[in-house]
N, C-alpha and C positions, 0 to 999 in steps of 0.2 A: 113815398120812399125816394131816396136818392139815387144816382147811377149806379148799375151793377157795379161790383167792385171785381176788375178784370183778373187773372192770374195768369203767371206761366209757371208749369211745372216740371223743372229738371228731375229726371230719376224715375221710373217707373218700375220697379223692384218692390219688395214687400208693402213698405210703407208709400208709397208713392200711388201703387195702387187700391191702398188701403184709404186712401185719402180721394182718392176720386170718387171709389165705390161709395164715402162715407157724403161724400156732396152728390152724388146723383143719387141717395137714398131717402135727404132728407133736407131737400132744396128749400122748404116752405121753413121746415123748423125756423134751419139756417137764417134764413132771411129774415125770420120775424124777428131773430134774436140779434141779428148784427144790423138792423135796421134797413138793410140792402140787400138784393140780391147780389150773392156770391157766384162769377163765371168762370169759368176755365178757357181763357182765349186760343193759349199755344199747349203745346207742350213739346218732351225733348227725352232722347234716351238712347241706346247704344243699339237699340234694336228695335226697326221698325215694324217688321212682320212678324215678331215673337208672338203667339197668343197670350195673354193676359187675362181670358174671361173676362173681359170689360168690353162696351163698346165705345170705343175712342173717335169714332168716325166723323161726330161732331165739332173734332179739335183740331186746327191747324198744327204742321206737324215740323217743327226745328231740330238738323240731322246737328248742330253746332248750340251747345248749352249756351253759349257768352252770344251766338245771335239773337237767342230767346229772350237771353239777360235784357237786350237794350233793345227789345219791340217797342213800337210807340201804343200799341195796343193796348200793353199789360200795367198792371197798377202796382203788382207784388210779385215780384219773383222768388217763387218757391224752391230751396235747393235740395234737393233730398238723395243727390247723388251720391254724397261718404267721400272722405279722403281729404287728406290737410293741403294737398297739393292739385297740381294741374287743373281740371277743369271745373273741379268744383271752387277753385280758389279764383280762376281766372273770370269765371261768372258770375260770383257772388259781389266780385270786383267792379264789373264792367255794369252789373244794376245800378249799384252805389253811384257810380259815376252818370249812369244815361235817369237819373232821379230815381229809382224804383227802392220799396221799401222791399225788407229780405224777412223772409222763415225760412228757417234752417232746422234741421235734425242734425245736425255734423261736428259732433260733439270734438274730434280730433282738430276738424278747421279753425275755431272758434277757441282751443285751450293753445294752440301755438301762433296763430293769430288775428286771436281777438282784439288786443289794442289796436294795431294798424286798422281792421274794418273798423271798431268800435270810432276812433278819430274820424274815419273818412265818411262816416254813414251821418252822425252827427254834426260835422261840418255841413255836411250837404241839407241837413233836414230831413234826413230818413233816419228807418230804426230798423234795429235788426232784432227778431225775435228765436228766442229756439228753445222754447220748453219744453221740445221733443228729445232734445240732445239730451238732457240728464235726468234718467231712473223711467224715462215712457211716459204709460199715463199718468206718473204722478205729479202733482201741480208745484212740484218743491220750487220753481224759479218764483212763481205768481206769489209762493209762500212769502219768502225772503223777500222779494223785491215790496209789495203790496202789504201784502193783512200784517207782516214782521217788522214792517220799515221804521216803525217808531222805538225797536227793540236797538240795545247793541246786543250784537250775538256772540255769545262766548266760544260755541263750540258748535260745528258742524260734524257727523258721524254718520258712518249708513252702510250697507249693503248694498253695491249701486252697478254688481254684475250677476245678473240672475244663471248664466252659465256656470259660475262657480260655485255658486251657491248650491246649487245642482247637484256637482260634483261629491263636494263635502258633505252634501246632506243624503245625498245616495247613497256616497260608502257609509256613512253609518248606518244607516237603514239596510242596506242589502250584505254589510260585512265584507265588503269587496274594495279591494288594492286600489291605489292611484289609475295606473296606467290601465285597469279592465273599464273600469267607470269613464276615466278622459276617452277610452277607444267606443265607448260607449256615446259617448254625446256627439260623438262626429257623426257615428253612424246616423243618428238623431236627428242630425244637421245644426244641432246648437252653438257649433264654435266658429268661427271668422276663417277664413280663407286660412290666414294667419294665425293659428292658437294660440300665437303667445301673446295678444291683443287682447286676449280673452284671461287665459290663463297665468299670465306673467303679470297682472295687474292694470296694463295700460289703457285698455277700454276706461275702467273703472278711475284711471289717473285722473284720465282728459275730466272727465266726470266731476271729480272734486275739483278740481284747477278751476273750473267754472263758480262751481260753487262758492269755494274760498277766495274769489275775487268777489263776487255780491257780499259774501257776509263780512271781509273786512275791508270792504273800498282799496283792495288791490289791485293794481295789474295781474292778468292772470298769465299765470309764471308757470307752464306745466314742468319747464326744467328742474324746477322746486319742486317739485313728489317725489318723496321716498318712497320706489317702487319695491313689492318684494312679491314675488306669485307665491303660489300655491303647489307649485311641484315638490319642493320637498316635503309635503305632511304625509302620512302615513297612518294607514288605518291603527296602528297602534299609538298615534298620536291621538287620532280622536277616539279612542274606547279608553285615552287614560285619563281623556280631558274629563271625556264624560265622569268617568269614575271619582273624579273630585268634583263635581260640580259645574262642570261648563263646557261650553261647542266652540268647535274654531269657525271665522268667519273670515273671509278677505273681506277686511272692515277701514273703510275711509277713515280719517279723521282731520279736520284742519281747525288749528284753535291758535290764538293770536299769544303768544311769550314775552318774558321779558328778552327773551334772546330776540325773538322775531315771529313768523308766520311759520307755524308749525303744519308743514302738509305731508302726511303717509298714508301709503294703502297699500295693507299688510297682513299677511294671515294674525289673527288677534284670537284669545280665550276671552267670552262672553258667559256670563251668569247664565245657565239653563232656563232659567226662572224668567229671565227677559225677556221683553219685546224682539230684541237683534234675535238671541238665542232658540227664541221657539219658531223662527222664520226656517221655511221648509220651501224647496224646491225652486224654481226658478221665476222666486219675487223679488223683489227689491224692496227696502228699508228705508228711510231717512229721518233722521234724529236732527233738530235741529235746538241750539237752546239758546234761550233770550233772557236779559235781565229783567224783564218784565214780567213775560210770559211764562218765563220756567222753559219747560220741556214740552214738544211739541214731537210726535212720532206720525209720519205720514207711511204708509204702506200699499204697494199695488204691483201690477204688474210693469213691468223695464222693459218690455219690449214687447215683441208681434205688430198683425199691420192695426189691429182695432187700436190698443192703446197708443202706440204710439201716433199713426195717424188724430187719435183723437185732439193730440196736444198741441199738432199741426192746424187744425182746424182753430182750437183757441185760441193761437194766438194770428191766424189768419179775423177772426171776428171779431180778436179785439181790434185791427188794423181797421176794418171796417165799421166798426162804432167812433172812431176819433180817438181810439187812447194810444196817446204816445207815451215813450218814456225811455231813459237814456238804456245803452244796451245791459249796462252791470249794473243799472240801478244806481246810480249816481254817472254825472257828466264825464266822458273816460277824460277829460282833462283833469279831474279834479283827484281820480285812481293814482294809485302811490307804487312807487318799486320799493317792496317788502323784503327787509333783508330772512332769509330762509334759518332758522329753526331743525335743525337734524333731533326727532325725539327729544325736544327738553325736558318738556313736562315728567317728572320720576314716576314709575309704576311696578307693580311686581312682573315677575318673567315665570313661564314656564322652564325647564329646561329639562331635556332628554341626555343622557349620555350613557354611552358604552363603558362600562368599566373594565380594566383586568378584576379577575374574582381572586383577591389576594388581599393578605393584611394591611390596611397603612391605604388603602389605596382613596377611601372614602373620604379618609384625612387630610388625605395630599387636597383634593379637590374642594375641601371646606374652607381647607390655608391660603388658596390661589382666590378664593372669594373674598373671602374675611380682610386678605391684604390688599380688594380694591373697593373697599368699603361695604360690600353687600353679605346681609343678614339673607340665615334660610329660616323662613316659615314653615314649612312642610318638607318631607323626604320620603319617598317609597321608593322599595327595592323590590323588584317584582323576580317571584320562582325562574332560573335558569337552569340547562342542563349542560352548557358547559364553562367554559372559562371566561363568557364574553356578559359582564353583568348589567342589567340594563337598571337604570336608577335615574327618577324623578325627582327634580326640587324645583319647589315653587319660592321664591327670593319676596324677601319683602321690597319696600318701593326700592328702586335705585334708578340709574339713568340708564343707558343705551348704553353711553360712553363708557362708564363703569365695566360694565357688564363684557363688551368688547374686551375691554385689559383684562379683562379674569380669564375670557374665553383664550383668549392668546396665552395665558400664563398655564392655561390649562395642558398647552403644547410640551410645558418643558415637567410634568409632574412625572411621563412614563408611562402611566396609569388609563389614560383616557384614550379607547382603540378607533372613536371613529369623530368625524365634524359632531360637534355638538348641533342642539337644534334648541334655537331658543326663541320664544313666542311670548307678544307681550298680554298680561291681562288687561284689557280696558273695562274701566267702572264703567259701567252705564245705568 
């Protein structure tokens, strides 16, 4: 075999530990499968006397990530510390620069800037890997970059935040409000320092931006996400979805327009019946479609320290086998600035509103559609006990933009007492 292949690793927090436990658990596997032995030279972290349940004591120990970064010891510097800024951006830096190849989980560093590393690591003759950063253990980079490559891909789509998923998939199941289930998953410990990372969609942005840079040789653009969370759904949103046929999901989607690069990630109605749809608790989805291959549905868990750690590991063993390969899958000089797509693509919408319970009023709000071009496919009026009527329409296809002028015209009808809520369906 060849020389061990050295490591340092920044971050020792879930996955960071998960990734050492998973190399001193199965050092031989490793080896025999990456041709070398796999070491751990340094390592680096905010706390040196935390307990960890690991024994660490084998590992030299760096109080500064970007000293770790440029040891002459290490082969790969591992980042796994989070955050688009400061120390994880300064060390991820400073490898590139002192020759070291990079893993990464840090799906935020990598969606705001990944072209600058991607230019400077491939300049240098390094590579930067991070199939950990988007959906856990699932292999969706290795998909797209590798077994897909010969595809063009139409459409990228997924479930790509298992907290929310959670959420939504709880209230229907246990029939309990937004805000019990969100106070619920804290307690849990399932949401980010930050919940609206989680639940405002942004976790899940950084996520596609990645993606949607592999699948259309773009620059990855996360300013380009149409972000929309999850806070305004309401359990009477999902028991009415149900009721016609379908579950809401905070659901990715990035597919290449005649306008441009179409990227959102947005509460969506999903067919019961489907793969997105029958996805429960806190897994992740991804839907990837190719002109070749059709439809391809990858499924697993988005997070923890096993999976994620695992994805860490592969792409540490692929560094160790000899396979390089550019950071998005093609040369980032050859990556393109995508002009941005706000919802082109026409689909039907849900829509929720309050009505007054008066004559003319259903009418008013047919007339403020009809005059920005959109048809209604369905209408339910559900029993009320006083003045305030709650009424379902499901539109046949129209745009975003559309839909917008109707919502606005809806302002001036009298008739409509509260924000409308409108949710797009997506085929899958």
């Amino acid at each position: 075999m060849s020389k061990p292949l050295r490591l340092g690793i920044a971050g020792l927090g879930t996955v960071g530990c998960g990734l050492i436990r998973q190399l001193q658990t199965h050092p031989d596997l490793i080896a025999a499968r990456a041709g070398r032995a796999i070491e751990i030279a340094a390592i680096s972290a905010r706390s040196r006397d935390k307990d960890r349940g690991l024994d660490l004591s084998a590992y030299e120990w760096e109080d500064d990530p970007v000293a770790l970064a440029a040891r002459a010891d290490i082969d790969v510097f591992v980042e796994l510390m989070g955050g688009s800024e400061g120390s994880a951006k300064a060390a991820t830096e400073a490898a590139i620069a002192a020759g070291k190849d990079v893993v990464t989980a840090n799906k935020a560093l990598l969606a705001i800037h990944g072209q600058p590393l991607a230019l400077a690591a491939e300049a240098a003759g390094k590579v930067i890997r991070f199939e950990a950063a988007v959906a856990g253990g699932i292999p969706v980079i290795k998909s797209l970059t590798e077994g897909l490559a010969g595809n063009q891909i139409t459409r990228v789509m997924g479930v790509m935040n298992g907290t929310c998923n959670y959420i939504l998939t709880r209230m229907e199941s246990a029939g309990l409000p937004y805000a019990e289930v969100f106070e619920e998953a804290r307690q849990l410990g399932y949401l980010e320092a930050d919940p609206n990372l989680d639940v405002g969609g942004i976790d899940a942005g950084h996520k596609l931006a990645l993606l949607a840079a592999i699948a259309f040789g773009a620059q990855v653009d996360f300013d380009a996400v149409e972000l929309e969370g999850i806070g305004s759904i309401t359990i009477e949103d999902i028991r009415q979805a149900d009721d016609m046929g379908y579950k809401i999901k905070l659901l990715g989607v990035a597919q290449m327009t005649g306008r441009g690069l179409e990227q959102r990630m947005s509460p969506c109605l999903v067919p019961a019946t489907s793969p997105l749809g029958q996805l429960q608790g806190g897994t992740n989805m991804v839907v990837l479609e190719g002109d070749a291959v059709g439809q391809i549905v990858l499924r697993g868990a988005g997070a923890g320290a096993g999976p994620t750690a695992s994805a860490v590991a592969g792409d540490i063993i692929d560094i160790a086998r000899g396979f390089r390969a550019p950071t998005f899958g093609q040369p980032a000089t050859s990556l393109r600035k995508m002009r941005a797509a706000r919802a082109a693509v026409p689909a039907p919408y849900y829509l929720r509103l309050t009505l007054q319970d008066k004559p003319g009023a259903l009418a008013k709000v047919a007339r403020a559609l009809g005059e920005s071009g959109i048809s209604i496919n369905r209408m339910r009026q559900y029993d009320h006990a006083d003045v305030a009527a709650p009424v379902l329409i499901v539109t046949h296809k129209t745009t975003r933009a559309a839909l917008d002028e109707a919502i606005a015209a809806f302002a001036e009808t009298g008739v409509v007492m509260s924000d409308p809520v409108a949710i797009r369906i997506e085929a899958v």
